[in-house]
Short mmCIF file of the C-alpha atoms (twelve columns), coordinates in Angstrom:
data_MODEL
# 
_entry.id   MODEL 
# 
loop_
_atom_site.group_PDB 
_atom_site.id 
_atom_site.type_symbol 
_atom_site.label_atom_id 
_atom_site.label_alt_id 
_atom_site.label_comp_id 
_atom_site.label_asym_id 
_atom_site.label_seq_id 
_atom_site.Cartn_x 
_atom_site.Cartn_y 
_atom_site.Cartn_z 
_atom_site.pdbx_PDB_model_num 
ATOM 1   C CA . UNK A 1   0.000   0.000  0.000  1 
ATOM 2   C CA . UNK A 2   1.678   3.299  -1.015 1 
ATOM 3   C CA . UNK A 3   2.478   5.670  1.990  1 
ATOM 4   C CA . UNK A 4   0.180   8.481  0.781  1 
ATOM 5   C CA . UNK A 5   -2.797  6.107  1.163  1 
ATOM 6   C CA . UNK A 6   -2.008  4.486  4.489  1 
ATOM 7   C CA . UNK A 7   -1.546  7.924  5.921  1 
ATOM 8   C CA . UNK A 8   -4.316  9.358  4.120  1 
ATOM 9   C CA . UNK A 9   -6.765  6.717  5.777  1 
ATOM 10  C CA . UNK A 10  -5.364  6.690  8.958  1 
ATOM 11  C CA . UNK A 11  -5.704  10.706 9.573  1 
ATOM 12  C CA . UNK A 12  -9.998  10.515 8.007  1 
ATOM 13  C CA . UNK A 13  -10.351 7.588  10.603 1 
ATOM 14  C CA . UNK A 14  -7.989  9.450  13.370 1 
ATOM 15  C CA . UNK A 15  -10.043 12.835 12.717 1 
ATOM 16  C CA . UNK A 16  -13.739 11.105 12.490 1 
ATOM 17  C CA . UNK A 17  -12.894 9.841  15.667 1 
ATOM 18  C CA . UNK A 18  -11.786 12.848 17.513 1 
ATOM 19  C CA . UNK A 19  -14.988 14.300 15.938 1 
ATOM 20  C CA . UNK A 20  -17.117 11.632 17.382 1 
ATOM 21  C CA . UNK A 21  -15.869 11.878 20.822 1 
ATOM 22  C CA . UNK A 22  -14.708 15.262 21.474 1 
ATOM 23  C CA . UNK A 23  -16.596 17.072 19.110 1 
ATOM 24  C CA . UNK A 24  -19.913 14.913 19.195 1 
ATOM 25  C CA . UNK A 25  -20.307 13.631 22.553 1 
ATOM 26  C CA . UNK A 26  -18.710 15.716 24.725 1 
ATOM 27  C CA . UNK A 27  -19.555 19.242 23.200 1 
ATOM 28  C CA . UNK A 28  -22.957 19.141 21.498 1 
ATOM 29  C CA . UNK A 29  -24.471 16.361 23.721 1 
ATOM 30  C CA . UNK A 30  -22.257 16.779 27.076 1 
ATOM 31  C CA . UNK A 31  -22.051 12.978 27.620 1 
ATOM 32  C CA . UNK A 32  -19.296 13.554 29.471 1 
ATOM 33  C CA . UNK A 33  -16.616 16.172 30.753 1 
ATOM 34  C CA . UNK A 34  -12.646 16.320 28.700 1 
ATOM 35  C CA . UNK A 35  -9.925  17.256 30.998 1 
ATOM 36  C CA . UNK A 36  -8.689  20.947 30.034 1 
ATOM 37  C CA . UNK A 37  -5.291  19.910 28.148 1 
ATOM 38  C CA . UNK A 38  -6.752  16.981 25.842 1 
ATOM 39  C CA . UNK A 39  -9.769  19.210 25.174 1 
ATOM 40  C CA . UNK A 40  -7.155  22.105 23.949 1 
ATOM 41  C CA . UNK A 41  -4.912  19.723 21.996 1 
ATOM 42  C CA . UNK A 42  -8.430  18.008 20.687 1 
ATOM 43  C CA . UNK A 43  -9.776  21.486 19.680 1 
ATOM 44  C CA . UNK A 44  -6.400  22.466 17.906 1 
ATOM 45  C CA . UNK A 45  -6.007  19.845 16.051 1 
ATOM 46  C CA . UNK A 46  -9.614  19.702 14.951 1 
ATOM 47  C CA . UNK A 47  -9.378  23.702 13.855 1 
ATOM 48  C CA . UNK A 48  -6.100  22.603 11.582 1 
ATOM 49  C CA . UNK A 49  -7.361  19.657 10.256 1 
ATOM 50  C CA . UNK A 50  -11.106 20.053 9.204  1 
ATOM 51  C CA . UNK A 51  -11.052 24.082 9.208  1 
ATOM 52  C CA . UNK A 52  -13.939 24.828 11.415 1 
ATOM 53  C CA . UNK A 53  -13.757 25.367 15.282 1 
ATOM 54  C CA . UNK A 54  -15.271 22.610 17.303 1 
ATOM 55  C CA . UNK A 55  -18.048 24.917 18.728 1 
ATOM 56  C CA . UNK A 56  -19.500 25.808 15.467 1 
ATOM 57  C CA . UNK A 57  -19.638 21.864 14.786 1 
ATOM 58  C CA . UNK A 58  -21.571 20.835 17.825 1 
ATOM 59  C CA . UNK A 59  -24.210 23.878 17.285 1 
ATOM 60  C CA . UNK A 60  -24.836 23.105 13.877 1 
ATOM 61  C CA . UNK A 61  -25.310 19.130 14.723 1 
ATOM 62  C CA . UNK A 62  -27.702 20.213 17.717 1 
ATOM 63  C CA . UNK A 63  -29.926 21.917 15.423 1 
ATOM 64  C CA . UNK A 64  -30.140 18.545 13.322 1 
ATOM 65  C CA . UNK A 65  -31.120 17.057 16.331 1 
ATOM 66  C CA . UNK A 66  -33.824 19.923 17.145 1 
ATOM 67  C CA . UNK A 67  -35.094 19.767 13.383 1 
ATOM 68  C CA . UNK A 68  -34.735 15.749 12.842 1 
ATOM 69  C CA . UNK A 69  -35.827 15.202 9.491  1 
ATOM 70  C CA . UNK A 70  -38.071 18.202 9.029  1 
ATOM 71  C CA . UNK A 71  -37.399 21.124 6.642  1 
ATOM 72  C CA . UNK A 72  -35.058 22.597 9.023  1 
ATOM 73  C CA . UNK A 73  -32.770 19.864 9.484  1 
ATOM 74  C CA . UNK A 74  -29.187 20.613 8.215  1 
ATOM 75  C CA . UNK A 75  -29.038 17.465 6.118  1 
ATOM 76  C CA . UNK A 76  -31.892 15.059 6.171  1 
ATOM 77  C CA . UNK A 77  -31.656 12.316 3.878  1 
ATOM 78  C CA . UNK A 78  -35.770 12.002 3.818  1 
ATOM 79  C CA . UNK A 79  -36.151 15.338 2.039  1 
ATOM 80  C CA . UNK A 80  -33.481 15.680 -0.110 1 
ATOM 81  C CA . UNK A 81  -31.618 13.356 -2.511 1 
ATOM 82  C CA . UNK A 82  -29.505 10.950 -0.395 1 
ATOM 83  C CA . UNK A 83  -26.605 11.430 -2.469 1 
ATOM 84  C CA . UNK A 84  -26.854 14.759 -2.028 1 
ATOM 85  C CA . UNK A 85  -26.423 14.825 1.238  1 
ATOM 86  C CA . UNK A 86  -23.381 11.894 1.401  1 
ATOM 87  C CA . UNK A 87  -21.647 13.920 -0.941 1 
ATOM 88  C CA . UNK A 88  -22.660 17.775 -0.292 1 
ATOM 89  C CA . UNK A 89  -21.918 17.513 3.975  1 
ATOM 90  C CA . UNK A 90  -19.243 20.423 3.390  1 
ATOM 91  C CA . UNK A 91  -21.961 22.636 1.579  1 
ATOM 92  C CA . UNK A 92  -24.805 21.562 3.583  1 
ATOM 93  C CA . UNK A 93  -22.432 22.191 6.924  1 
ATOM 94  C CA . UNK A 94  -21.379 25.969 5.112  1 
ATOM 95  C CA . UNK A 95  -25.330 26.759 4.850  1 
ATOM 96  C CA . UNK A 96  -25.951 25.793 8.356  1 
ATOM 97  C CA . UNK A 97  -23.534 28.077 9.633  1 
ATOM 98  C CA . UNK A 98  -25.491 30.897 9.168  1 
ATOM 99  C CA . UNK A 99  -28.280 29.740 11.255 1 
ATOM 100 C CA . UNK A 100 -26.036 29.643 14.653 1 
ATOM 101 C CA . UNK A 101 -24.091 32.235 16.605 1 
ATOM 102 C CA . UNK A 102 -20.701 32.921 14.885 1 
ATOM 103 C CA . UNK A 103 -17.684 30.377 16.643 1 
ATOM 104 C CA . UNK A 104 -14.087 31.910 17.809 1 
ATOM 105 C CA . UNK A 105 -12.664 33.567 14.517 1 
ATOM 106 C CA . UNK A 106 -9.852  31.486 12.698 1 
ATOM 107 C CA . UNK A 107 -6.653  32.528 14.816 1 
ATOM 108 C CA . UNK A 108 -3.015  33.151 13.262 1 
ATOM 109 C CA . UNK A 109 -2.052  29.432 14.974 1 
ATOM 110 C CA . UNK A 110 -4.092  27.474 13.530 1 
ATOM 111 C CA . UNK A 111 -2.729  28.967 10.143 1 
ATOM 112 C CA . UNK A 112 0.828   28.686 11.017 1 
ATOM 113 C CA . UNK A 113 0.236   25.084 12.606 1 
ATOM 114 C CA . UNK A 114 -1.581  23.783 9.254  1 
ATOM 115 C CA . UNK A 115 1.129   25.557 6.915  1 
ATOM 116 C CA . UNK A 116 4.259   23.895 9.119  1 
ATOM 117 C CA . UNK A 117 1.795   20.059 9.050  1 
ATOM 118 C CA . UNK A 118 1.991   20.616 5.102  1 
ATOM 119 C CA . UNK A 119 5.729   21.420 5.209  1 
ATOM 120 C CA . UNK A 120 6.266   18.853 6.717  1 
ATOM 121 C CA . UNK A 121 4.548   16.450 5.120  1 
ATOM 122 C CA . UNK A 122 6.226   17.772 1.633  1 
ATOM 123 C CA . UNK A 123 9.698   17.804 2.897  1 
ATOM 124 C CA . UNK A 124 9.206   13.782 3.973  1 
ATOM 125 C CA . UNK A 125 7.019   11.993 1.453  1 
ATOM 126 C CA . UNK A 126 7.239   14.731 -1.543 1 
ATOM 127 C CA . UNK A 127 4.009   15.862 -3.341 1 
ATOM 128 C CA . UNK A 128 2.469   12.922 -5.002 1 
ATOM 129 C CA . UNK A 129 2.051   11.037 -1.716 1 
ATOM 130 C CA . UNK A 130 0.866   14.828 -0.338 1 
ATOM 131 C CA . UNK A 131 -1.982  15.166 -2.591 1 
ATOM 132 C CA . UNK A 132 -3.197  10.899 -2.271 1 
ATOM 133 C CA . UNK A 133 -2.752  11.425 1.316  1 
ATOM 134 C CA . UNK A 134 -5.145  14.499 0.671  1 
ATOM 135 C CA . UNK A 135 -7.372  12.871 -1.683 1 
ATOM 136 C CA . UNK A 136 -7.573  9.996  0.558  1 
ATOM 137 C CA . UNK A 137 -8.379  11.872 3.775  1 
ATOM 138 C CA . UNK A 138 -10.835 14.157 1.861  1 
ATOM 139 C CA . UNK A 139 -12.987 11.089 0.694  1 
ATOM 140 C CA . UNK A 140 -12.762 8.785  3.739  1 
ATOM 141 C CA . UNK A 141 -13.330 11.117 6.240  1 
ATOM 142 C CA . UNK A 142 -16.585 12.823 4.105  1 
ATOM 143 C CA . UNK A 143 -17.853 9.178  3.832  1 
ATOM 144 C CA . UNK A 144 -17.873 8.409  7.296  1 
ATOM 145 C CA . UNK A 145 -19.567 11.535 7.904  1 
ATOM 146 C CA . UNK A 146 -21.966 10.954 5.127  1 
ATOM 147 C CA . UNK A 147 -22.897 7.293  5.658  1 
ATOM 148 C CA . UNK A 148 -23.323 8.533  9.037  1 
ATOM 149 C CA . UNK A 149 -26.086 11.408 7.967  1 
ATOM 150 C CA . UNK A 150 -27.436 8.843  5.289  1 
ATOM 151 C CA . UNK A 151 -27.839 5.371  6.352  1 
ATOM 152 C CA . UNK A 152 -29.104 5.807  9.571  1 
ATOM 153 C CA . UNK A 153 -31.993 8.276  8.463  1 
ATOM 154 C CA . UNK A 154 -32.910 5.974  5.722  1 
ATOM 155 C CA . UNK A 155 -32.945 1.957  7.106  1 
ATOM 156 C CA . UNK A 156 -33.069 -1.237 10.135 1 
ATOM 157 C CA . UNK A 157 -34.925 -0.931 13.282 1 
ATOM 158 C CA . UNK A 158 -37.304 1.470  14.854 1 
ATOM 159 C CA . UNK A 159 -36.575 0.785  18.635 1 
ATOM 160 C CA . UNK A 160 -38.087 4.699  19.295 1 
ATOM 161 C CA . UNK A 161 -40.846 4.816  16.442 1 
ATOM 162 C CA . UNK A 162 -41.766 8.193  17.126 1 
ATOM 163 C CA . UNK A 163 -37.500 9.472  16.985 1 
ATOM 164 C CA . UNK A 164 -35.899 9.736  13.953 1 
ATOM 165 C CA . UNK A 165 -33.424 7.330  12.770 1 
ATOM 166 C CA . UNK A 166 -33.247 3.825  12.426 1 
ATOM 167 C CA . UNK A 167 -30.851 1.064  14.167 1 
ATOM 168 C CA . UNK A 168 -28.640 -1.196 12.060 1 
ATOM 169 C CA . UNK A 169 -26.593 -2.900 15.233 1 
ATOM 170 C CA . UNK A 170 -23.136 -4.096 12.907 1 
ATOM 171 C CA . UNK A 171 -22.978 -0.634 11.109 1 
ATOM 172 C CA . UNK A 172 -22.098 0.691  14.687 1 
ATOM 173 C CA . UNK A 173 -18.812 -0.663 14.293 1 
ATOM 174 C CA . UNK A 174 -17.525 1.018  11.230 1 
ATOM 175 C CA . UNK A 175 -19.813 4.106  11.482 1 
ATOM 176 C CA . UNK A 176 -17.746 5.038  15.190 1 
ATOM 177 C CA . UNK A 177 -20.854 3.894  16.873 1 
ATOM 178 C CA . UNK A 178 -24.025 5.466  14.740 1 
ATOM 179 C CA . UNK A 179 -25.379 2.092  13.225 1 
ATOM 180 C CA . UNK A 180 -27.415 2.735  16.564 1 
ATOM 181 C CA . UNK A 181 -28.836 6.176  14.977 1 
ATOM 182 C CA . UNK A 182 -32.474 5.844  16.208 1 
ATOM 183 C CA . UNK A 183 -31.460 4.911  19.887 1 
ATOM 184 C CA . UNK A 184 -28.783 7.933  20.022 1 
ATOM 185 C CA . UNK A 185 -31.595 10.426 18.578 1 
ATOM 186 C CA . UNK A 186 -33.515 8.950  21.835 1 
ATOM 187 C CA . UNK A 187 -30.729 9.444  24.041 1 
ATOM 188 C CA . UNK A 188 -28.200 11.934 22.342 1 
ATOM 189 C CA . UNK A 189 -27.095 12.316 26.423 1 
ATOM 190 C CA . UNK A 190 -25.850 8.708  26.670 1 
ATOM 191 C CA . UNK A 191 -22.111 8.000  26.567 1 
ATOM 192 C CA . UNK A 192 -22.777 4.758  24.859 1 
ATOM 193 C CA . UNK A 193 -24.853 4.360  21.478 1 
ATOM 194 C CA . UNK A 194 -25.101 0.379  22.060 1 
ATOM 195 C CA . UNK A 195 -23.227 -2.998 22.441 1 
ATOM 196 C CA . UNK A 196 -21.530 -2.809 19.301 1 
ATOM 197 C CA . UNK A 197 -20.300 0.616  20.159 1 
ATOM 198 C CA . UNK A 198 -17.103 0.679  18.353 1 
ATOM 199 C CA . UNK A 199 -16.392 4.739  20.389 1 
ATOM 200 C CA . UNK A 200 -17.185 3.071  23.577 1 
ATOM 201 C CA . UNK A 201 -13.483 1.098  24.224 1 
ATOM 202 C CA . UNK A 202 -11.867 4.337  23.641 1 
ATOM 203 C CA . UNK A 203 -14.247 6.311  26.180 1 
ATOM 204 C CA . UNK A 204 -13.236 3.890  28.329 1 
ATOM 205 C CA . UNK A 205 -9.422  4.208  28.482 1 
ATOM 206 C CA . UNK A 206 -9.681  7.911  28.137 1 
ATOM 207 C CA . UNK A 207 -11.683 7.855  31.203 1 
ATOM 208 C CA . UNK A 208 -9.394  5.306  33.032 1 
ATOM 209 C CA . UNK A 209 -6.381  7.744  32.096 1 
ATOM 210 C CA . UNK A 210 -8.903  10.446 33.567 1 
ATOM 211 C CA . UNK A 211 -9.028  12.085 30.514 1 
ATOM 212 C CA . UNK A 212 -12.302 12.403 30.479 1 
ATOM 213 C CA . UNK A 213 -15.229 12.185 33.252 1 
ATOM 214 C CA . UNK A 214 -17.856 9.797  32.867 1 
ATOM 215 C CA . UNK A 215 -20.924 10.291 34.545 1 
ATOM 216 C CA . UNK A 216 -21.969 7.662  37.580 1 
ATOM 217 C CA . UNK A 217 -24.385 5.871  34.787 1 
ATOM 218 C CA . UNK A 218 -23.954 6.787  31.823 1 
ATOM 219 C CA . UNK A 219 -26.932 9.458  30.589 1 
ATOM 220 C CA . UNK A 220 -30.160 8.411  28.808 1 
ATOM 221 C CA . UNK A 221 -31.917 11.789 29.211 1 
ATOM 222 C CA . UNK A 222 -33.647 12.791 25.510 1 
ATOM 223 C CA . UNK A 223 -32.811 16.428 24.480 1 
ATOM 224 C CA . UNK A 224 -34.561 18.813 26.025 1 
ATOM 225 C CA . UNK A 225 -35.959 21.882 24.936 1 
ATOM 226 C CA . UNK A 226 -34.106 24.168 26.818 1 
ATOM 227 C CA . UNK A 227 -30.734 22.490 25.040 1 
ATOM 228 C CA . UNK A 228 -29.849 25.303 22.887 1 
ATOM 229 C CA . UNK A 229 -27.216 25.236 19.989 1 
ATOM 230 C CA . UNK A 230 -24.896 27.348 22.372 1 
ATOM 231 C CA . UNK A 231 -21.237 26.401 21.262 1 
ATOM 232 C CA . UNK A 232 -19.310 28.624 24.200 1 
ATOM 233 C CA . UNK A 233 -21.461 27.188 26.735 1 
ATOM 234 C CA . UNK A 234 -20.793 23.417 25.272 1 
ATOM 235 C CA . UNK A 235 -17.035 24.041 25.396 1 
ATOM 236 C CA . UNK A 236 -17.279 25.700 28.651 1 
ATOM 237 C CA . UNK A 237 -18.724 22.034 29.822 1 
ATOM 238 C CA . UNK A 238 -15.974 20.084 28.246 1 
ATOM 239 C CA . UNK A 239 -13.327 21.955 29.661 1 
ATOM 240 C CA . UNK A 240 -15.155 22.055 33.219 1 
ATOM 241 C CA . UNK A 241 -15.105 25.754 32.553 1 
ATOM 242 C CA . UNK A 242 -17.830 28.384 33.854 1 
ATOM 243 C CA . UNK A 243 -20.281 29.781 31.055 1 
ATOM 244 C CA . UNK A 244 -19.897 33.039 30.039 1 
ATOM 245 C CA . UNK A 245 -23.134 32.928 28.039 1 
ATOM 246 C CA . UNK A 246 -25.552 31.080 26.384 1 
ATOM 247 C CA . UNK A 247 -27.616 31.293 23.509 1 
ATOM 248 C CA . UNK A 248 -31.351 29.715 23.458 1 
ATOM 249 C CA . UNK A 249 -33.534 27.830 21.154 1 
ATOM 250 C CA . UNK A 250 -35.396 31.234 20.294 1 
ATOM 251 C CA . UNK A 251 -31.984 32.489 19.258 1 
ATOM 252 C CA . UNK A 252 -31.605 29.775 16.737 1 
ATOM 253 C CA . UNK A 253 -32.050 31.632 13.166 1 
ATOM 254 C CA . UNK A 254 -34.483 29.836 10.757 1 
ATOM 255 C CA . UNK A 255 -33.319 28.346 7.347  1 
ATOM 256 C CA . UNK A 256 -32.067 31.124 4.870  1 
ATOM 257 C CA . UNK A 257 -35.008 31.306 1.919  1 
# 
């Protein structure tokens, strides 16, 4: 297998994971609490990488929560194409933006940080393997988060029949967890999606290095309607941090026409 490829897949699995549990769990459904220093190195790294600040994320994946499958969800799957959505997630993402409070502005670091990554990366493996590592990151780590906003709107089980979502137990293992979609749109609070939660192992030794903090049982509340899409206030959580401020559901801006 050529460098550029391995690389390439292990940094789209690497980063869909740190999305899962940093940006996922712990910031836009407070599952549990990140100690201060992994959350900052977690954060940077996800600002370099993807290109969006962790904040903005969770608020835009609360409101698909708050609009499941309705015409306000960011990217449903039951009203628009389903390729559309597996392929357009940046686009779709971009749009939703506008519809939450503005994140912390794109700092000098994370510039500097990406441009010296790049460097690097050039000055070791050259610029073929540079753009297939690219290629290969780009694809796999937009697939996972595709399949993820696809396949589990779309087909399996209906444990919750009046949540949105459907269950396909095996898929939770490849999918970081989400082949349980229709029992995590029940209980977006819950550490765990299921048994075959492939997230949970590594929740687990994070929280046995107390890395993170788990709660005494592990959360099954549903979302409530006081949850807002407030990204300062879900970092603040993470990081064990006080709120500054928060921003409600009313704040929430509708769908640009």
């Amino acid at each position: 297998m050529p460098v550029g490829v391995f690389i390439g897949l292990a940094s789209a699995v690497f980063t869909a994971l740190v999305t899962e549990v940093y940006c996922h769990r712990a910031l836009a459904h407070h599952a549990f609490r990140v100690h201060p220093r992994l959350a900052a190195a977690l954060d940077t790294y996800f600002r370099v990488i993807v290109g969006t600040d962790p904040e903005t994320w969770a608020a835009v994946h609360r409101l698909h929560h708050r609009y499941a499958d309705t015409p306000l969800d960011p990217h449903s799957p039951v009203l628009r194409p389903p390729l559309a959505v597996l392929l357009g997630s940046p686009f779709l993402f971009a749009k939703a933006r506008a519809r939450v409070p503005p994140g912390a502005p794109r700092g000098r670091l994370d510039l500097v940080l990406r441009a010296l990554v790049v460097a690097l990366c050039l000055a070791v493996f050259g610029w073929r393997q540079v753009l297939i590592m690219l290629a290969v990151h780009l694809v796999g780590y937009m697939g996972i988060m595709g399949l993820v906003n696809t396949v589990g709107h779309l087909y399996g089980r209906k444990p919750y029949p009046d949540v949105a979502g459907f269950d396909i137990g095996w898929l939770a293992l490849p999918l970081l967890g989400h082949g349980y979609h229709n029992s995590h749109h029940a209980r977006p609070a819950a550490a765990r999606t299921g048994p075959l939660d492939s997230v949970w192992p590594v929740i687990r030794a994070l929280a046995a290095l107390r890395l993170v903090e788990l709660p005494p049982r592990a959360s099954a509340r549903p979302l409530r309607p006081d949850d807002g899409v407030d990204h300062v206030d879900l970092l603040a959580v993470a990081r064990r941090r006080p709120p500054r401020h928060g921003v409600g559901p009313d704040d929430v801006q509708p769908e640009p026409t």
